[in-house]
C-alpha positions as CSV (number, residue, x, y, z in Angstrom):
1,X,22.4,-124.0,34.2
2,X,24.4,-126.5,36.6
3,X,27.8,-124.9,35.8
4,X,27.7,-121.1,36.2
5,X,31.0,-121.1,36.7
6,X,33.0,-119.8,33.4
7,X,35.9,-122.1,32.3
8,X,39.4,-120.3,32.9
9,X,42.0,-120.1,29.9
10,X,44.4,-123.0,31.7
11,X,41.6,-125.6,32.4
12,X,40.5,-124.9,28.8
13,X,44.3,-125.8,27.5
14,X,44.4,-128.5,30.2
15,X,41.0,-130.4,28.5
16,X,42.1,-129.9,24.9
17,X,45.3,-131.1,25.4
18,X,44.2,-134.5,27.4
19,X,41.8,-134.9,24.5
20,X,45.5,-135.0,23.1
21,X,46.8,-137.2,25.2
22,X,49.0,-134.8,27.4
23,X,48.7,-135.1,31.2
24,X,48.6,-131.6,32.9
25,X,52.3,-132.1,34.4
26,X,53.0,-132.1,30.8
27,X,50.8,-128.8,30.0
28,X,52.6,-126.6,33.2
29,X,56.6,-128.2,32.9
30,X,58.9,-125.3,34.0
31,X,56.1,-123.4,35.1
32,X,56.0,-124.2,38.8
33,X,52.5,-124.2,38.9
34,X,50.5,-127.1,40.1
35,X,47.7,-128.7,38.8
36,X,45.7,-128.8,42.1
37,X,46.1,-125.2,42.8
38,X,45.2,-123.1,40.1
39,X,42.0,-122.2,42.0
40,X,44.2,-120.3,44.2
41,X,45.1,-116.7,43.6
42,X,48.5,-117.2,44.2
43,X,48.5,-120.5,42.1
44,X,47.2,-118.5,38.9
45,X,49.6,-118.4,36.0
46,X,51.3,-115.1,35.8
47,X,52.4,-113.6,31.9
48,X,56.0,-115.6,32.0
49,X,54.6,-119.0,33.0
50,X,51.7,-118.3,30.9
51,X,53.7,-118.0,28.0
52,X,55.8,-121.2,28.8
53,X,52.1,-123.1,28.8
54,X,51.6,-122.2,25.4
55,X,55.6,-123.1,24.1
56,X,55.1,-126.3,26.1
57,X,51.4,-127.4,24.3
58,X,53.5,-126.0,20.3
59,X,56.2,-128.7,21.3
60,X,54.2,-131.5,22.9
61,X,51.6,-131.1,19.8
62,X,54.0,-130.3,17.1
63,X,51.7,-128.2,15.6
64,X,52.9,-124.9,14.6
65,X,49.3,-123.7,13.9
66,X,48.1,-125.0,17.0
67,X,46.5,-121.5,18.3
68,X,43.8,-121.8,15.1
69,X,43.0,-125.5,16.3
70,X,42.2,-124.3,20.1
71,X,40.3,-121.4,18.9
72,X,37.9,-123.4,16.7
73,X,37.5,-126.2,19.8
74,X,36.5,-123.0,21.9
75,X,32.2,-123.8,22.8
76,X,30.3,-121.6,24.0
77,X,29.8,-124.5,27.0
78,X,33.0,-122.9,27.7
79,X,31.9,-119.9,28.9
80,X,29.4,-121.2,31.7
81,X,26.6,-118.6,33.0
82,X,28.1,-116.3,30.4
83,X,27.5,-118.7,27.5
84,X,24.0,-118.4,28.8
85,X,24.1,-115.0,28.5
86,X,25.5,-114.4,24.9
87,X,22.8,-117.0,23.9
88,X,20.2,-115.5,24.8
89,X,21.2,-111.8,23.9
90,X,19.0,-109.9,20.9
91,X,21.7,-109.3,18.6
92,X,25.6,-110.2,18.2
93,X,26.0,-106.4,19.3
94,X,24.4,-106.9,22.6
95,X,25.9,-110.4,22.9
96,X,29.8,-108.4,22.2
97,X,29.2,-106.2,24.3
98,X,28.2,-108.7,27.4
99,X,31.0,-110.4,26.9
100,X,33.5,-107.8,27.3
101,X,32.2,-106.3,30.1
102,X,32.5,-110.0,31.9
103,X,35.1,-111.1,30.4
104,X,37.2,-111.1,33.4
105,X,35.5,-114.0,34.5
106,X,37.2,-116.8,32.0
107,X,40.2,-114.4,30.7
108,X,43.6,-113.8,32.0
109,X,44.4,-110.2,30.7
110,X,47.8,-111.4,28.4
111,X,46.5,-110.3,25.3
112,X,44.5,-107.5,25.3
113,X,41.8,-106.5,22.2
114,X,40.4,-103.1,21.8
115,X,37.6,-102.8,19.7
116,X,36.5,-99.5,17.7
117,X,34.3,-98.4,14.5
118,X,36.4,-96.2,12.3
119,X,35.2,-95.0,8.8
120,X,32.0,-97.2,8.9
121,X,34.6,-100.5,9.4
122,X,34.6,-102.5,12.5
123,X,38.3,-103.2,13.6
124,X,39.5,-105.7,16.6
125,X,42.9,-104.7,17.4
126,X,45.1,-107.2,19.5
127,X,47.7,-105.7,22.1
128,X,50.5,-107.9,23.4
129,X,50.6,-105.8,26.8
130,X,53.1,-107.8,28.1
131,X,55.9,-108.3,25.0
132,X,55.6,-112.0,25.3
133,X,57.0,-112.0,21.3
134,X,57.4,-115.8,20.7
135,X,53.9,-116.6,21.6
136,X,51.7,-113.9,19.8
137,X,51.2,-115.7,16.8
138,X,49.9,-118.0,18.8
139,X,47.2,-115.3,20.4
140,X,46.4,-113.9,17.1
141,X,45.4,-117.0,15.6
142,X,43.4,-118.1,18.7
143,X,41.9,-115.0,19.1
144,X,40.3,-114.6,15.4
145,X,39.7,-118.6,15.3
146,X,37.6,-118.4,18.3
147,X,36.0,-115.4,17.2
148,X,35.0,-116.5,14.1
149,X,33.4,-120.0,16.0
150,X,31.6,-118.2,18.9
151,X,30.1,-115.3,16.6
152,X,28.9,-118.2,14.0
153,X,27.6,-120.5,16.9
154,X,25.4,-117.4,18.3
155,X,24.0,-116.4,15.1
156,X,24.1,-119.8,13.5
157,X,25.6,-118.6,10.3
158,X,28.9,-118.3,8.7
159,X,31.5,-114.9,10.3
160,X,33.5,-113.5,8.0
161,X,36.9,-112.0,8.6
162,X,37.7,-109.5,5.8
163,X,41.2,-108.4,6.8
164,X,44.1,-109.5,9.0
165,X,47.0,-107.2,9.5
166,X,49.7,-109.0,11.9
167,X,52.9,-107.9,12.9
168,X,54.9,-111.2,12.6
169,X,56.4,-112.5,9.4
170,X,54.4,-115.1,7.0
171,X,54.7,-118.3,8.1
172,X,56.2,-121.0,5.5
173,X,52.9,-122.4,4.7
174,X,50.0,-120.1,5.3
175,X,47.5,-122.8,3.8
176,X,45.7,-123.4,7.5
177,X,45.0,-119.5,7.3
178,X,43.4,-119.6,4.2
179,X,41.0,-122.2,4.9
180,X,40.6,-121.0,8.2
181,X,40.6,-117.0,8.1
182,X,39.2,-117.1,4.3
183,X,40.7,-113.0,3.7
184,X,43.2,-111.3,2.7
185,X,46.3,-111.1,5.6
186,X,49.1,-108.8,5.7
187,X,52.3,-109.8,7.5
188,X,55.2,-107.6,8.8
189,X,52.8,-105.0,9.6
190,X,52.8,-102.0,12.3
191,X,49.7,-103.2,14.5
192,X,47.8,-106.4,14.9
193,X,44.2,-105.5,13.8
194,X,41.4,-107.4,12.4
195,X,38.6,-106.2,10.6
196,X,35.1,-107.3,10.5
197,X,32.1,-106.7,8.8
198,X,30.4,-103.7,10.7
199,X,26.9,-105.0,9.7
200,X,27.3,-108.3,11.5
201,X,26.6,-106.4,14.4
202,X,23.2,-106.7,13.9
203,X,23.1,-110.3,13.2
204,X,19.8,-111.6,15.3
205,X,21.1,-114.7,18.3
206,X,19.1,-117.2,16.9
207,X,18.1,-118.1,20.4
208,X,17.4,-114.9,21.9
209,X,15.3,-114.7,24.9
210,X,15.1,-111.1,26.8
211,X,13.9,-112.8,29.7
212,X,16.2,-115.1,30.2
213,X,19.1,-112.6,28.6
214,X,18.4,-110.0,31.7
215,X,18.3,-113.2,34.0
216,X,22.2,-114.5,33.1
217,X,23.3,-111.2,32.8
218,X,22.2,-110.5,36.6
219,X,23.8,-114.2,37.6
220,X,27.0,-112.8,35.6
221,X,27.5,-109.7,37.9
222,X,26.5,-111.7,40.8
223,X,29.1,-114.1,40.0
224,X,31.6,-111.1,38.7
225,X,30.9,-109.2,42.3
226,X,31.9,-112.7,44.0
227,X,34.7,-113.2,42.3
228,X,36.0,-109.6,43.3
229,X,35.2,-110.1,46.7
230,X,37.0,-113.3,47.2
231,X,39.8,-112.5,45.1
232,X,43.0,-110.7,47.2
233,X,44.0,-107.2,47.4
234,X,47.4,-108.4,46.4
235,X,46.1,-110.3,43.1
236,X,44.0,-106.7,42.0
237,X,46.6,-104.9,42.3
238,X,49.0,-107.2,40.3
239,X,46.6,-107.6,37.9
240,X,46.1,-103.8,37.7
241,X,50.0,-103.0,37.4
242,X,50.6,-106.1,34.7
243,X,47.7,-104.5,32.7
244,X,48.8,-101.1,32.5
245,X,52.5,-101.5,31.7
246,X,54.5,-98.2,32.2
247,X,52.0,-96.9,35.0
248,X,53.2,-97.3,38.7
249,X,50.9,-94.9,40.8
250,X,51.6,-94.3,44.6
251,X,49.7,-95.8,47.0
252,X,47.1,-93.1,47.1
253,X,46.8,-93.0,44.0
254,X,46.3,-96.8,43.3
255,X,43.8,-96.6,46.3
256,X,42.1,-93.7,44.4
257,X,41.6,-96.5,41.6
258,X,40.4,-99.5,44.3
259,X,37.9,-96.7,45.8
260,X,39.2,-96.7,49.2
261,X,41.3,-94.4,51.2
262,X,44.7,-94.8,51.6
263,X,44.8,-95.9,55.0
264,X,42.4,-98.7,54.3
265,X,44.7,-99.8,51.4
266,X,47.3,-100.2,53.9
267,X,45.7,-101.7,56.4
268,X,44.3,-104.7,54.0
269,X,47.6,-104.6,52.8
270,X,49.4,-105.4,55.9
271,X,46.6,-108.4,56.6
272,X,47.9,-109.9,53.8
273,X,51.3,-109.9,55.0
274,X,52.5,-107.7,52.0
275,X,53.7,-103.8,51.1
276,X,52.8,-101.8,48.4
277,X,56.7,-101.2,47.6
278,X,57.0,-104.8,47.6
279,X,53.8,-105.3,45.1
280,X,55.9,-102.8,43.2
281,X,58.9,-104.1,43.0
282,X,57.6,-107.7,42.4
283,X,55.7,-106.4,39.2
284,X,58.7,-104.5,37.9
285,X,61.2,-107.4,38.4
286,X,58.8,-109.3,36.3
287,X,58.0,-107.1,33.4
288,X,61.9,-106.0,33.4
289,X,62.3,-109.6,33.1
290,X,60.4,-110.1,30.0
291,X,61.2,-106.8,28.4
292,X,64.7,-108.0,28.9
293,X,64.4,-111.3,27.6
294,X,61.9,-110.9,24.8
295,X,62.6,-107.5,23.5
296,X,65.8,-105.4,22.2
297,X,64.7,-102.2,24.3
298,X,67.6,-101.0,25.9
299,X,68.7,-100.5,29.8
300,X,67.4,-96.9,29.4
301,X,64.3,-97.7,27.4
302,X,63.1,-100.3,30.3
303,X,64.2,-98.1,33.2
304,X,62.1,-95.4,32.1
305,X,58.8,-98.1,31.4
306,X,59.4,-99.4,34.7
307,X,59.5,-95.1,35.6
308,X,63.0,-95.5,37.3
309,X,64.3,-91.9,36.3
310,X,67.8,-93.0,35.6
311,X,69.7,-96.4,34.0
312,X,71.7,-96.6,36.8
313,X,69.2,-96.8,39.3
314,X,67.4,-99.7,37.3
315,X,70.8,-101.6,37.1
316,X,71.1,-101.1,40.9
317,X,67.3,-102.5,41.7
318,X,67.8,-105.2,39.2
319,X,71.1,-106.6,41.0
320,X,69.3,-106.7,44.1
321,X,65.6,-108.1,42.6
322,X,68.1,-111.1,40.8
323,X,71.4,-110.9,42.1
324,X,72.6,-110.6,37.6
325,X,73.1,-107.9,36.1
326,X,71.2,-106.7,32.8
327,X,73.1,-108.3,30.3
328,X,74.1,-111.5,32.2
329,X,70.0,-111.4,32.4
330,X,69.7,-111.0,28.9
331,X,71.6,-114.1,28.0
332,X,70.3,-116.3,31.0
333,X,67.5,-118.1,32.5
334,X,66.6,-116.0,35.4
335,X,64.7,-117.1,38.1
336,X,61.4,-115.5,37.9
């Protein structure tokens, strides 16, 4: 168990694509992120330059299809310590549910899954929480490709998909998702879902080992509980706000959800060099942004997700976040 440490979703692209022969300058163009610092809180990719990672690896590969191709190079390896874990768990429902809860650890939130069990059918249902458009056929596929290759490398047998609902219009050629996804798929439809075979649940780890599962899933909240510790106040709170689009609490209230008092909030706050409002406005520049960009949701529509209660006094915070106006911003790069 030399690397406990889970791979993160960037150094994963970074590896597949200089198995590619793409340098990682290549991988983050127009990003502004640099390779040596995505370690750093501040250095992670945030949901616009995340999405320009993933248009940038479609046009260096030329591969239209190339979120199934990532998905089914996705190891287990990957997933350090928790890889351990998921290994050694008694059943794929024990091993599921692990991984969710530490998911966190290897994941940035910009898709998000929810999974339920509705009339004795087991559905995965795929959330583009931040409205990057262009990009979520590219989640979709990854998602269910990788899916499908870590649930058969845990139970070392074949994971069927048995329906794929997507919300994006059939591709010219849909051959890849036939050999790949094996089901019946459903374009132009209201929701993303997947369904799966509720019975797989059960499916025995063929290397299960309770010992050794309680062992890695200790080292995996050690490793979670570090992780929280190091990361900034700044960074949860972002994270917290980009996650829960439409939902701006006050400061209380946000410190409500950290579990500390308000006073404390603003103290660590102020060590940081940093203000809630400021925290606030950051995140809304940035999701009014995308919404702007990658949606047709009108001035009013966005003013009240972002819970401005009137257009006007979006347009007015917008001028000052950018210096454009909403429908210069709507045909223009703006600087993000």
């Amino acid at each position: 168990m030399r690397d406990l440490k889970p791979k993160s979703k960037i150094d994963f692209y970074l590896e597949r694509m200089a198995q590619r022969g793409f340098t990682p300058a290549q991988v983050l163009e127009g990003t502004g992120l640099r390779p040596d610092r995505l370690d750093d809180p501040h250095g992670r990719p945030r949901p616009p330059q995340y999405r320009q990672i993933i248009l940038n690896m479609i046009q260096l590969t030329r591969d239209p299809y190339l979120g199934i191709s990532l998905g089914q190079e996705f190891k287990i390896s990957d997933l350090g310590i928790l890889g351990y874990a998921t290994l050694s768990a008694p059943t794929l429902k024990a091993s599921r549910e692990l991984y969710d809860r530490y998911r966190d650890l290897n994941e940035q939130h910009v898709y998000l899954s929810r999974n339920y069990i509705a009339n004795g059918r087991w559905f995965s249902e795929i959330q583009d929480v931040h409205l990057l458009g262009d990009v979520l056929r590219f989640g979709i596929e990854e998602f269910v490709s990788q899916t499908i290759e870590l649930a058969s490398a845990l139970t070392n047998r074949p994971f069927p998909v048995l329906e794929l609902h997507v919300t994006y219009p059939q591709p010219p050629d849909i051959s890849r998702y036939n050999r790949r996804f094996n089901c019946p798929i459903y374009f132009n439809q209201p929701r993303n879902i997947v369904v799966f075979d509720i019975n797989r649940l059960q499916d025995p780890i063929s290397l299960a080992n309770d010992e050794v599962f309680k062992l890695c899933a200790r080292n995996c909240e050690l490793l979670a509980s570090k992780s929280r510790d190091k990361s900034e106040l700044t960074e949860t709170i972002c994270n917290y706000l980009m996650n829960n689009p439409g939902s701006f609490p006050t400061l209380e209230e946000m410190a409500c959800n950290l579990k500390m008092g308000a006073r404390t909030l603003r103290r660590r706050l102020v060590e940081e060099d940093i203000s809630y409002q400021q925290i606030l406005d950051q995140t809304r520049k940035d999701l009014a942004i995308q919404y702007l960009k990658h949606t047709a949701l009108t001035p009013k529509e966005i003013g009240f997700l972002l819970g401005y209660s009137s257009v006007s006094n979006f347009r007015r915070a917008f001028k000052g976040w950018t210096g454009k106006t909403l429908s210069d911003a709507r045909c223009e790069e703006v600087m993000v």
